[in-house]
C-alpha atoms as an extended CHARMM CRD file, in Angstrom:
* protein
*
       261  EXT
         1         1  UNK       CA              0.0000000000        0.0000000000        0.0000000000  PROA      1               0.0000000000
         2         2  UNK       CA              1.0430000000        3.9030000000        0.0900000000  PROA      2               0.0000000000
         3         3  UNK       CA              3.5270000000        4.6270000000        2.6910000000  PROA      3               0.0000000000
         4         4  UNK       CA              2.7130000000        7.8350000000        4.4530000000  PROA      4               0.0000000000
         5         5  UNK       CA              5.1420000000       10.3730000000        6.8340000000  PROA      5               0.0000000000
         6         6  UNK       CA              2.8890000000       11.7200000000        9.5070000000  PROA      6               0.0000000000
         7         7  UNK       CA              3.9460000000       14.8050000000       11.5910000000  PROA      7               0.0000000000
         8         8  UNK       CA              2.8420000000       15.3620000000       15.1410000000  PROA      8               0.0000000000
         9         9  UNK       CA              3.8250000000       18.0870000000       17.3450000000  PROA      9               0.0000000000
        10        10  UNK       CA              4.4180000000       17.0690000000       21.3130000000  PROA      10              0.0000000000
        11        11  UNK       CA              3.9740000000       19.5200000000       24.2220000000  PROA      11              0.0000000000
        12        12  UNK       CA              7.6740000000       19.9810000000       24.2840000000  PROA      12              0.0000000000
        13        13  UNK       CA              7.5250000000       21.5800000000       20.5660000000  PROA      13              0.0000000000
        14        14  UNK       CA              9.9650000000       19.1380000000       19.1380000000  PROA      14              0.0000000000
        15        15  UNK       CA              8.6850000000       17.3830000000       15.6330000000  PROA      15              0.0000000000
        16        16  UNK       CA              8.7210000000       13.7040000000       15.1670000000  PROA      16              0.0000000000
        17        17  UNK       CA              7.6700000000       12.1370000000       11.8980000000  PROA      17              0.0000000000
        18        18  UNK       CA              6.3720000000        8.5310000000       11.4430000000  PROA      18              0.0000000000
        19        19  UNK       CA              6.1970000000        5.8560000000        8.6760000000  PROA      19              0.0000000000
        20        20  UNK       CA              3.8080000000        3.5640000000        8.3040000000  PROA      20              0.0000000000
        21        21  UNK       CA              1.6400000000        1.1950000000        5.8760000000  PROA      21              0.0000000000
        22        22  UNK       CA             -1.8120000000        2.3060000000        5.3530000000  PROA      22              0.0000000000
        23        23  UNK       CA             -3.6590000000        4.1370000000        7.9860000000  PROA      23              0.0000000000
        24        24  UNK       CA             -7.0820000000        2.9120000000        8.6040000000  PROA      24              0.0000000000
        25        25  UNK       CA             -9.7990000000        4.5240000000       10.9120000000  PROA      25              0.0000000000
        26        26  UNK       CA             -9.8060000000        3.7290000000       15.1660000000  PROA      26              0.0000000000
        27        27  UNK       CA            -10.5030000000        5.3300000000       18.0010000000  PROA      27              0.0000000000
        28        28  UNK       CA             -6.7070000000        6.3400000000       18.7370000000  PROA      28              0.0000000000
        29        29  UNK       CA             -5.9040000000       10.2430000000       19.6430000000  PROA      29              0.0000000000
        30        30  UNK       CA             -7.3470000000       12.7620000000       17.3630000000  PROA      30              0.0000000000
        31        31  UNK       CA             -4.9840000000       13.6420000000       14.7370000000  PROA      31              0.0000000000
        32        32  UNK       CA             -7.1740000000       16.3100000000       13.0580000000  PROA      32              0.0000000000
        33        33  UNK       CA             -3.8700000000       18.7070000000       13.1990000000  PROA      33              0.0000000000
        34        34  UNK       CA             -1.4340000000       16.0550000000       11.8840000000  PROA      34              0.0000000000
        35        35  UNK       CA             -0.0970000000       16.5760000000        8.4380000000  PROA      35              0.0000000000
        36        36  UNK       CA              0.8440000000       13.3690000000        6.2280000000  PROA      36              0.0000000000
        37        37  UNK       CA              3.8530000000       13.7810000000        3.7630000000  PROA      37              0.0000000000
        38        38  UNK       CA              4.8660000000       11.1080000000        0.9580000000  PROA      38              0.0000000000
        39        39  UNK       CA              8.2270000000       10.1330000000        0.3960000000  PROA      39              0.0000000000
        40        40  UNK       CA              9.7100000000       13.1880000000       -1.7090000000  PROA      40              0.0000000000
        41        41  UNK       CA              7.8120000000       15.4930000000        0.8910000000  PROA      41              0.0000000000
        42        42  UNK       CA              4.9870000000       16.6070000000       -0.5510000000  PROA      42              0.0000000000
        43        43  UNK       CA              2.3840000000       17.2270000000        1.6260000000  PROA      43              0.0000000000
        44        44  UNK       CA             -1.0800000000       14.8860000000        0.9970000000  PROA      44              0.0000000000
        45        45  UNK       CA             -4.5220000000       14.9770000000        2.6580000000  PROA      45              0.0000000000
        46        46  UNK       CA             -5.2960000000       13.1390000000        5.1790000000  PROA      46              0.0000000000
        47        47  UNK       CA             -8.2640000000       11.5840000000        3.6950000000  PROA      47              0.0000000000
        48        48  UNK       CA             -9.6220000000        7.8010000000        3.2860000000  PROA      48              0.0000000000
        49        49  UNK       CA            -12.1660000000        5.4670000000        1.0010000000  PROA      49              0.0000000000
        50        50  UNK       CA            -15.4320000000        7.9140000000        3.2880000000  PROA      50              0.0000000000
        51        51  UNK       CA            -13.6480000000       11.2500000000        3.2410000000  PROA      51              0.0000000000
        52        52  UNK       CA            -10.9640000000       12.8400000000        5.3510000000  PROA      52              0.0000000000
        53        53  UNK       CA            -11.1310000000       11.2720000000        8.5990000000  PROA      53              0.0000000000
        54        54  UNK       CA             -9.9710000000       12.8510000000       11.9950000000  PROA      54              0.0000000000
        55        55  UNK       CA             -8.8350000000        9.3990000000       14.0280000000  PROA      55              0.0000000000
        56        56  UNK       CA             -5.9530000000        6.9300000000       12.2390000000  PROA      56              0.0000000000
        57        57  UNK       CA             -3.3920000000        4.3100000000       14.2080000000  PROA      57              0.0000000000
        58        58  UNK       CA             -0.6040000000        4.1080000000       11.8280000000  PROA      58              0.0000000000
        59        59  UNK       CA              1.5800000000        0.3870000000       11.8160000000  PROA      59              0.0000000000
        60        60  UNK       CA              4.9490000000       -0.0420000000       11.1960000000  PROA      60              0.0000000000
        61        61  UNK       CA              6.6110000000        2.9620000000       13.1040000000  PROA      61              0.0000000000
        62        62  UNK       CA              9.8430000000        3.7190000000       11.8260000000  PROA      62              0.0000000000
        63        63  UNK       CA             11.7250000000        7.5080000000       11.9540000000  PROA      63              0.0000000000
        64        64  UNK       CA             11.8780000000        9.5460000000        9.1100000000  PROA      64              0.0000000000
        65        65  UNK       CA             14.9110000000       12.2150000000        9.2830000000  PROA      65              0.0000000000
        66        66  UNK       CA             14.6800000000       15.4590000000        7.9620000000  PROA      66              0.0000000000
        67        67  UNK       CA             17.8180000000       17.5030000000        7.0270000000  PROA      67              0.0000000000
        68        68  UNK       CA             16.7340000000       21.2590000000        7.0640000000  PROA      68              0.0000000000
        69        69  UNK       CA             19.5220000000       23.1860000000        4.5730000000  PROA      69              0.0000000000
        70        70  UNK       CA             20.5020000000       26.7350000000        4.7390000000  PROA      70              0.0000000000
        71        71  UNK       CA             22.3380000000       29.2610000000        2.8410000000  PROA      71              0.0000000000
        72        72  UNK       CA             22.7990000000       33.4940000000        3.7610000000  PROA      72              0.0000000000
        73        73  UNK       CA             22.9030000000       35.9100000000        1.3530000000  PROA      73              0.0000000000
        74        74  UNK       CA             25.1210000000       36.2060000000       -1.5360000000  PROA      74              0.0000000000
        75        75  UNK       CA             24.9630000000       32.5380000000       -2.7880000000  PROA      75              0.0000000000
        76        76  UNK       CA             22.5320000000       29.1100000000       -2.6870000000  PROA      76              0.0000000000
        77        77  UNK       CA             22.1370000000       25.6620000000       -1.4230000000  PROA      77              0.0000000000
        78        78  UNK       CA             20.7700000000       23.0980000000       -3.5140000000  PROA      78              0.0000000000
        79        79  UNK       CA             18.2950000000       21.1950000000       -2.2320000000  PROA      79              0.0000000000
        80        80  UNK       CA             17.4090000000       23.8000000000        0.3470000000  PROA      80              0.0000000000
        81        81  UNK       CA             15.0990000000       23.5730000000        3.2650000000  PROA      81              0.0000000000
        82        82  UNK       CA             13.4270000000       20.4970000000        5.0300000000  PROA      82              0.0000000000
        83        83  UNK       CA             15.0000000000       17.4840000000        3.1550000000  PROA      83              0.0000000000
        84        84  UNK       CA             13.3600000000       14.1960000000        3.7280000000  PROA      84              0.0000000000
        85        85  UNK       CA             15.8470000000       11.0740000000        3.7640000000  PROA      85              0.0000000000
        86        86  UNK       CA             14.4630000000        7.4550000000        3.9530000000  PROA      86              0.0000000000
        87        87  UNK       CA             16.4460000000        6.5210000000        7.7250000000  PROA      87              0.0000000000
        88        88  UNK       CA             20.0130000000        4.8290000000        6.6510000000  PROA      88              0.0000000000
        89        89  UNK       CA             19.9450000000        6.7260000000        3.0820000000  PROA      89              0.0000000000
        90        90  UNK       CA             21.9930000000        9.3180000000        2.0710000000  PROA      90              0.0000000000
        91        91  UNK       CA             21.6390000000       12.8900000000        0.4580000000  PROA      91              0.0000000000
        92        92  UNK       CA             24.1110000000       15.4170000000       -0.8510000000  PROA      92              0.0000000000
        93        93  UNK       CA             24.2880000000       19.3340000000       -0.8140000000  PROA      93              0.0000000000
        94        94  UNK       CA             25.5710000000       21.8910000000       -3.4680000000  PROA      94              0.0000000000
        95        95  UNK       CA             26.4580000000       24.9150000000       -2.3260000000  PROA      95              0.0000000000
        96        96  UNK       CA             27.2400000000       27.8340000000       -4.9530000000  PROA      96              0.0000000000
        97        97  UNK       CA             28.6910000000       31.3200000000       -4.0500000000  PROA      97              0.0000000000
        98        98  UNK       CA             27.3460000000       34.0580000000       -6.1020000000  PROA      98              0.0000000000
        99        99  UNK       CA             29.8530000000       35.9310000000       -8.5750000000  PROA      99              0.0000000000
       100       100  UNK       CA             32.4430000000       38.0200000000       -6.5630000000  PROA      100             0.0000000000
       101       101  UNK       CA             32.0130000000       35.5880000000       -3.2810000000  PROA      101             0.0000000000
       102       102  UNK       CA             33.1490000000       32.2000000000       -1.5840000000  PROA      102             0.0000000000
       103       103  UNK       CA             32.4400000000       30.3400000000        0.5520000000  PROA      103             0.0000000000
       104       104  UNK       CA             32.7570000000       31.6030000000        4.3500000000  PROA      104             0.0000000000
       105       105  UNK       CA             31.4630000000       28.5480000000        6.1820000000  PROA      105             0.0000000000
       106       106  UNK       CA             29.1910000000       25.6220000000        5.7270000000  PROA      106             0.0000000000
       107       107  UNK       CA             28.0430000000       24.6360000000        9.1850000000  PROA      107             0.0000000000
       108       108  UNK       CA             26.6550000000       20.7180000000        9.6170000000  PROA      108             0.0000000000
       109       109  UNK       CA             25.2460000000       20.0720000000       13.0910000000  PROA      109             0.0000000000
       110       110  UNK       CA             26.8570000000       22.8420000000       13.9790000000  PROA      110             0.0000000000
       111       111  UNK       CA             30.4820000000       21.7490000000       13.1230000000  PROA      111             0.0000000000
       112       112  UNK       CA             32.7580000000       23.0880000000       10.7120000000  PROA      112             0.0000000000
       113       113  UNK       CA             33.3020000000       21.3570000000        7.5780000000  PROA      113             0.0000000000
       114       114  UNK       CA             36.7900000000       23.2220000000        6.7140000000  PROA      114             0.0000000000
       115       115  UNK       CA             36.9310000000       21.5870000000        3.2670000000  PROA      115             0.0000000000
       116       116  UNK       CA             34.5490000000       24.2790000000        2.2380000000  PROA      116             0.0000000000
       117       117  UNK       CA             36.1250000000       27.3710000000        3.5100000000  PROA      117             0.0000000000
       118       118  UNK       CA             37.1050000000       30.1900000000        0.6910000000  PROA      118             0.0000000000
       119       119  UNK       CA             35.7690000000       27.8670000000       -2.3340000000  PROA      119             0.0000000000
       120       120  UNK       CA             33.3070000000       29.0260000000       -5.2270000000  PROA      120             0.0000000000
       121       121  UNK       CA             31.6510000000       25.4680000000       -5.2510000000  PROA      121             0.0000000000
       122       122  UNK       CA             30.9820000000       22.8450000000       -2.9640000000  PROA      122             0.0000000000
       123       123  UNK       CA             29.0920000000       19.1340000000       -2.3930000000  PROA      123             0.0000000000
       124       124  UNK       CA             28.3640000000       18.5160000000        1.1680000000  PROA      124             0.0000000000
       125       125  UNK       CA             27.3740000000       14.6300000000        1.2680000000  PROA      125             0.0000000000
       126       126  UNK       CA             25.2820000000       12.9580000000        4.1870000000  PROA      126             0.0000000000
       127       127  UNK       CA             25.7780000000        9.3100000000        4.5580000000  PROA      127             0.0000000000
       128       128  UNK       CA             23.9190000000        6.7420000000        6.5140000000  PROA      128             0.0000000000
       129       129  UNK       CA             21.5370000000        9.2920000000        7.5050000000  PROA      129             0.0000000000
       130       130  UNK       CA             19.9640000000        8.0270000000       10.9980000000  PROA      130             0.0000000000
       131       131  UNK       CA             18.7670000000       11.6030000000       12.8810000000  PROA      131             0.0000000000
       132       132  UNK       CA             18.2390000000       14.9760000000       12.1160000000  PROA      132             0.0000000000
       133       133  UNK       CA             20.4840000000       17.4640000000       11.0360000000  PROA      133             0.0000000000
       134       134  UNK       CA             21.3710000000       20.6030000000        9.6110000000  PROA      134             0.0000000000
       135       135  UNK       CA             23.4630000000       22.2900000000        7.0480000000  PROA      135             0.0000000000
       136       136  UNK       CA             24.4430000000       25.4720000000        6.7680000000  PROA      136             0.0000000000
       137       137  UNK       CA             26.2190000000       27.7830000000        4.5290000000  PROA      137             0.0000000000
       138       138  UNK       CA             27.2490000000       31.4840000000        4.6310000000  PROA      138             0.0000000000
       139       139  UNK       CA             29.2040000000       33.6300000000        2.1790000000  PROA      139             0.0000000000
       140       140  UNK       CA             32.2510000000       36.4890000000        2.3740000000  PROA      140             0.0000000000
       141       141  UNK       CA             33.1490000000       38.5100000000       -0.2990000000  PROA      141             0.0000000000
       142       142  UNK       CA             36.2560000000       38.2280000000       -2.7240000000  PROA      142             0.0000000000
       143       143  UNK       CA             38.7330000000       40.9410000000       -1.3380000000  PROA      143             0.0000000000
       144       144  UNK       CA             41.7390000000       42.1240000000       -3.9830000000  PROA      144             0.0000000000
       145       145  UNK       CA             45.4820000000       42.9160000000       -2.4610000000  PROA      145             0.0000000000
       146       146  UNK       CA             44.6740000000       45.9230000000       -0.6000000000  PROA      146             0.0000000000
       147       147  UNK       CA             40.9410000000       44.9440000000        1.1100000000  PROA      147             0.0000000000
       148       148  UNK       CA             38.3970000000       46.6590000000       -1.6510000000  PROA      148             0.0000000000
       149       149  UNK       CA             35.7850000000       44.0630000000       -2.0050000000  PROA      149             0.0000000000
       150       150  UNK       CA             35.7910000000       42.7080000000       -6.0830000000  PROA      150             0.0000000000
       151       151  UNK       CA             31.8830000000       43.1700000000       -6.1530000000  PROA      151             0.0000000000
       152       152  UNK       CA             32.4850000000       46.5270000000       -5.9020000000  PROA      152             0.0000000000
       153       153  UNK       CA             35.2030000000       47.4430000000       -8.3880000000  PROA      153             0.0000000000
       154       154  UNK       CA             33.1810000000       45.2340000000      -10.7400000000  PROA      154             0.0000000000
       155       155  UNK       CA             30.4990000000       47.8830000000      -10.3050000000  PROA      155             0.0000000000
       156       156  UNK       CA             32.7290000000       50.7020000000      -11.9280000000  PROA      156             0.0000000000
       157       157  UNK       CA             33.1920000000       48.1060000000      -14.9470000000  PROA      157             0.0000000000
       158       158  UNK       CA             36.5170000000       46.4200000000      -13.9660000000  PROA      158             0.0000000000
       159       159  UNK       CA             35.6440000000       43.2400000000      -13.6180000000  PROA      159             0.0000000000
       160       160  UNK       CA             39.6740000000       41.3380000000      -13.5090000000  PROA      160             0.0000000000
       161       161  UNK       CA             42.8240000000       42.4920000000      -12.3250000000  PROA      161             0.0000000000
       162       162  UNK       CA             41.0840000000       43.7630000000       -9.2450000000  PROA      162             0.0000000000
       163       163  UNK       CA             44.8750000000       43.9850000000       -7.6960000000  PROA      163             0.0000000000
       164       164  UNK       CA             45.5570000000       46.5980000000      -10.3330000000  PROA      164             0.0000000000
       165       165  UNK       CA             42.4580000000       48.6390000000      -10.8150000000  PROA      165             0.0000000000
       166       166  UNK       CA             42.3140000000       49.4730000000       -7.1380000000  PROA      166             0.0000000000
       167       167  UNK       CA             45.2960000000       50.9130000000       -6.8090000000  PROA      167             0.0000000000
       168       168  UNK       CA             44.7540000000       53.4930000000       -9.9790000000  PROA      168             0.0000000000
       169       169  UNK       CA             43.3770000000       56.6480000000       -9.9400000000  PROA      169             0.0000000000
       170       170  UNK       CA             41.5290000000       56.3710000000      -13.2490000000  PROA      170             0.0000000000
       171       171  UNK       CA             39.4980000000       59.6710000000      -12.8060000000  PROA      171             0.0000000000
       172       172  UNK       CA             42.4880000000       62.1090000000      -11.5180000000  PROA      172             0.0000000000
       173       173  UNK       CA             41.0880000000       62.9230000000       -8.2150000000  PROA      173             0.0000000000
       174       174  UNK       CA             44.5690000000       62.1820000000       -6.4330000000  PROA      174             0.0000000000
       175       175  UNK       CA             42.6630000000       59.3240000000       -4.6070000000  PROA      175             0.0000000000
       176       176  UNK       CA             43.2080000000       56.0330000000       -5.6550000000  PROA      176             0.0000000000
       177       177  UNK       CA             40.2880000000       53.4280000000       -5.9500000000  PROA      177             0.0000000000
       178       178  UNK       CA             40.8470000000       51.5350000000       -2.8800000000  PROA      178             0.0000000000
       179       179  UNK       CA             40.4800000000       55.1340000000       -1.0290000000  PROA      179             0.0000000000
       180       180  UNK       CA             37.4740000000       55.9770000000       -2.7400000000  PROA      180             0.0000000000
       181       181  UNK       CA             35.9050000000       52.6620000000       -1.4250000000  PROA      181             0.0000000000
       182       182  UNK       CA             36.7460000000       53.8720000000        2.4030000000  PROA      182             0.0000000000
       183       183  UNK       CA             35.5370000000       56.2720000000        2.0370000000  PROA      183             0.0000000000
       184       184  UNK       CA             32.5740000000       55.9640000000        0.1550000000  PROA      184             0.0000000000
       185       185  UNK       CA             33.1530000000       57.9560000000       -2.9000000000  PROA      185             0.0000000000
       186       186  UNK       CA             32.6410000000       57.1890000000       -6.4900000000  PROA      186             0.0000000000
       187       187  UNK       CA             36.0560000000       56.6930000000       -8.5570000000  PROA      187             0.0000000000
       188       188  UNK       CA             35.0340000000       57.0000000000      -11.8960000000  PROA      188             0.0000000000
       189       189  UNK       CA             33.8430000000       60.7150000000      -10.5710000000  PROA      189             0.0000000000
       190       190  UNK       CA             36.8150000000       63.2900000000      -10.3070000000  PROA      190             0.0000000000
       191       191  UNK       CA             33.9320000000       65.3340000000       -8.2960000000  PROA      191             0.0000000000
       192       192  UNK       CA             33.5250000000       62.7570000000       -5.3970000000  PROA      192             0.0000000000
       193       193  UNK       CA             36.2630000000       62.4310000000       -3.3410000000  PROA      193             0.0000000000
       194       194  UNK       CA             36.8050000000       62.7740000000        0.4310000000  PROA      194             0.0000000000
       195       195  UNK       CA             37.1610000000       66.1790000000        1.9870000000  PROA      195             0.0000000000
       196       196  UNK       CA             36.6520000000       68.5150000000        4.3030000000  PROA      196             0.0000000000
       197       197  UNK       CA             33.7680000000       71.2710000000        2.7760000000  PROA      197             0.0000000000
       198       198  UNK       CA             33.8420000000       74.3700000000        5.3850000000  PROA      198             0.0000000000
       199       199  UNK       CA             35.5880000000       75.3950000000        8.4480000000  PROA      199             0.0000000000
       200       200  UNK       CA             33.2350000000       78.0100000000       10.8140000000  PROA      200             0.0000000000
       201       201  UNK       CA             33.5020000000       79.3720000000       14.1180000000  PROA      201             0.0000000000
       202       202  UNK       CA             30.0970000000       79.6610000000       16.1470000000  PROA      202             0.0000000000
       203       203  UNK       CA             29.7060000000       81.5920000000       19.0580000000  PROA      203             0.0000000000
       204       204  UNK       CA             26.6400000000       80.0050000000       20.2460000000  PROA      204             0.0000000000
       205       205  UNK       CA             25.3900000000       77.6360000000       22.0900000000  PROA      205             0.0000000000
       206       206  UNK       CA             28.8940000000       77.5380000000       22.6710000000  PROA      206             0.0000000000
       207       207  UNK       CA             32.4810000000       78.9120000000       21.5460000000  PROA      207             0.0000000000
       208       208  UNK       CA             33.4410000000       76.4780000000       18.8820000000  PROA      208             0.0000000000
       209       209  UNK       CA             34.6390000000       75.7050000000       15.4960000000  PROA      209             0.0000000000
       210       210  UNK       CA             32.4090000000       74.0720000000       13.3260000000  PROA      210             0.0000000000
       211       211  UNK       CA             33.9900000000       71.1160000000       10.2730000000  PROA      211             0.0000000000
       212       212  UNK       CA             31.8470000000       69.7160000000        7.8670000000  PROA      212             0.0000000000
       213       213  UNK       CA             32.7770000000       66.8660000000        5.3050000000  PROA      213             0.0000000000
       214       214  UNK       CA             30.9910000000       64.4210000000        2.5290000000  PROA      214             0.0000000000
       215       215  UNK       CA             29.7130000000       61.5670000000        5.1680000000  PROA      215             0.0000000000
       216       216  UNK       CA             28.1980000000       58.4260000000        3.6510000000  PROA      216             0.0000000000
       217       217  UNK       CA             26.4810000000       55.7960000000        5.3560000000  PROA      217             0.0000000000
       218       218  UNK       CA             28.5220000000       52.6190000000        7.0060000000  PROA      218             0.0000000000
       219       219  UNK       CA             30.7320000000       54.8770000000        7.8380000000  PROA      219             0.0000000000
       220       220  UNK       CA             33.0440000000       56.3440000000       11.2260000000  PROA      220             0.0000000000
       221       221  UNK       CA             35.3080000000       59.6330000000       11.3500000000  PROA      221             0.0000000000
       222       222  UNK       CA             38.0670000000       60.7460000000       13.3080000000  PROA      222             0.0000000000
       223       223  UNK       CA             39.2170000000       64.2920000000       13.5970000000  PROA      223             0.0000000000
       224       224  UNK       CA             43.2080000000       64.8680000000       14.5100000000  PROA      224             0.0000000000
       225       225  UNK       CA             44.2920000000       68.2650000000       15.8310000000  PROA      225             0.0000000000
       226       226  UNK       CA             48.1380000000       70.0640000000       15.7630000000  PROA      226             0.0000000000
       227       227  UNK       CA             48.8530000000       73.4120000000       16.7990000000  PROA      227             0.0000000000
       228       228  UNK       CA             52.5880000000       72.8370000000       15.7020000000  PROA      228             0.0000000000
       229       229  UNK       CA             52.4330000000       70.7150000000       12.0600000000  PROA      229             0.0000000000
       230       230  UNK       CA             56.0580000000       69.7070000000       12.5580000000  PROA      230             0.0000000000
       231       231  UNK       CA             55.9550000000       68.3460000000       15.3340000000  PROA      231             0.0000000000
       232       232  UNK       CA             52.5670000000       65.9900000000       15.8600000000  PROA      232             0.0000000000
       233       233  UNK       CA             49.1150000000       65.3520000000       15.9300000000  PROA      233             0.0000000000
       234       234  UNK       CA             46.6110000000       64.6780000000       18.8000000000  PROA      234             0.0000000000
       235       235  UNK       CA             43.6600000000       62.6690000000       18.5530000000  PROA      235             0.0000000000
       236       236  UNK       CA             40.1330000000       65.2390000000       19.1460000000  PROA      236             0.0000000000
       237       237  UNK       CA             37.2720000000       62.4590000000       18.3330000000  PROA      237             0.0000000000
       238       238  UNK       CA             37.3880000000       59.3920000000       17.1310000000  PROA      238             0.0000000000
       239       239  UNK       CA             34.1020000000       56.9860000000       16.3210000000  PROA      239             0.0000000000
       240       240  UNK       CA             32.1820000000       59.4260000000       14.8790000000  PROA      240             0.0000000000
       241       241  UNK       CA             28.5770000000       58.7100000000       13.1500000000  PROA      241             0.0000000000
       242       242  UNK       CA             28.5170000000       59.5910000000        9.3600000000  PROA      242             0.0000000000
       243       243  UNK       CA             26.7480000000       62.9800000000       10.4080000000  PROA      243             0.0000000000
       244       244  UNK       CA             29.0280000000       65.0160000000        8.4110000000  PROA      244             0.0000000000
       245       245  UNK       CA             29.7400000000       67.5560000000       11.2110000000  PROA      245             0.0000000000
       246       246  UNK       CA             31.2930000000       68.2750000000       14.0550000000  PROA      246             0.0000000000
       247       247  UNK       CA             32.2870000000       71.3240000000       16.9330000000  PROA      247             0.0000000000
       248       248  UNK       CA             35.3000000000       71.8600000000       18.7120000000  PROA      248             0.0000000000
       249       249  UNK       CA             34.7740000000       72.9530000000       21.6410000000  PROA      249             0.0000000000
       250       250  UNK       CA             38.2900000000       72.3950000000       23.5400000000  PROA      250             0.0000000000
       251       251  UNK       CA             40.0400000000       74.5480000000       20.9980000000  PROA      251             0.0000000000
       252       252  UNK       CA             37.2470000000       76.8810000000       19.7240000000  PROA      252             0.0000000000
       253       253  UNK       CA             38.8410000000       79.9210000000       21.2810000000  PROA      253             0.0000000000
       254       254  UNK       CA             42.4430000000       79.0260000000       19.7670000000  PROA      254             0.0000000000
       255       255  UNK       CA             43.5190000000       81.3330000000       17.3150000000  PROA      255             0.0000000000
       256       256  UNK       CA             45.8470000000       78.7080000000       15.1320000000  PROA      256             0.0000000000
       257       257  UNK       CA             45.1830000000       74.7550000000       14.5940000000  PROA      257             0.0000000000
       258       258  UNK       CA             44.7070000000       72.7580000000       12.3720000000  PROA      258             0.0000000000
       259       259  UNK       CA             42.4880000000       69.6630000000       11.6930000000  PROA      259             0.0000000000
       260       260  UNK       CA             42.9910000000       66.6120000000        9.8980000000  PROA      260             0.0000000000
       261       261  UNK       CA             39.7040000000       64.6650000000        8.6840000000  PROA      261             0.0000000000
């Protein structure tokens, strides 16, 4: 006859699933809320020769295990979600970065599997499945020499060489590409660059002077101070949100210093 998978929930929450021949109507507990599942997963009625019944005492228990697959953003596992695997059979996982990624990690039962880490492309097999587990992947962006991410050099058109493209300064802004991803600024633009716009003094609230500079999102600023360039540089803030301003306070009433952004 059909073989059916038959999910219950128990008062602690956790899922079991069944297998069994046939069901045929008794007077056993009222499964009304169960939900039957064939072999490949599909979900299926739970109906009989009168109609869909509300009572069934299922033969033959046996446990089904269910591997429940994973993958974060930037890249896919195939088959994904809850995998049904007849108990002793075994399954297998692909798991594909997207363009301009790898592989970060690919978690099973919570472990490590290291033979994954930093490649494009990767099978995870399950043998002798017995339990339930889980796999997991996540994904980490392909970094050139000096950190800029490839995705987003590929943006601006340069999609190889990423070594040499972000360390050129193909729109003459004296910044090279690498320092326009810092900080946020387009390098195909020699307009967009990072600067400071405007140096004011305020009197009020308070005695201060007042810097402003292009901010973008995902973004922190420190402000250095010297009264005496030849000699050093002291540290003002540090940690600052992308706001794009800030006051001096401590040396508001100085006649000379200078800032560095």
């Amino acid at each position: 006859g059909s073989v059916y998978y038959v999910e219950y929930r128990t008062r602690s929450g956790r899922d079991y699933r069944l297998r069994g021949a046939s069901p045929c109507v008794d007077s056993g507990a009222d499964l009304s809320n169960w939900t039957v599942r064939d072999l490949p997963g599909r979900v299926r009625p739970l109906e009989g020769p009168g109609g869909p019944p509300t009572r069934y005492d299922i033969g033959a228990y046996e446990f089904a295990p269910f591997i429940t697959a994973s993958a974060g953003a930037h890249g896919t596992i195939v088959p994904a979600g809850e995998i049904p695997i007849d108990i002793g059979g075994s399954t297998s996982f692909v798991v594909t970065a997207n363009t301009y990624y790898h592989i970060g990690s690919l978690l099973t039962n919570g472990a490590d599997d290291a033979a994954a880490g930093d490649l494009v492309v990767y099978t995870s097999v399950w043998n002798n499945v017995r339990y339930e587990g889980t796999v997991a992947a996540s994904f980490a962006e392909n970094l050139a020499a000096l950190g800029t991410p490839e995705w987003w050099l590929a943006q601006y058109g340069w999609t190889n060489n990423f070594d040499y493209w972000e360390t050129n300064d193909t729109d003459s802004d004296l910044f090279q590409a690498w320092q326009e991803q810092i900080a946020g600024t387009d390098p195909t633009n020699e307009n967009s660059f990072f600067q400071c716009l405007d140096i004011s003094e305020t009197n009020f609230p308070v005695i201060g002077k007042v810097l402003r500079w292009d901010a973008v999102t995902a973004r922190r600023y420190s402000i250095d101070g010297s009264t005496n360039l030849p000699e050093s540089w002291f540290e003002l803030a540090t940690n600052l949100p992308p706001t794009g301003v800030w006051t001096d306070t401590v040396h508001g009433g100085d006649g000379m210093i200078n800032y560095r952004l």
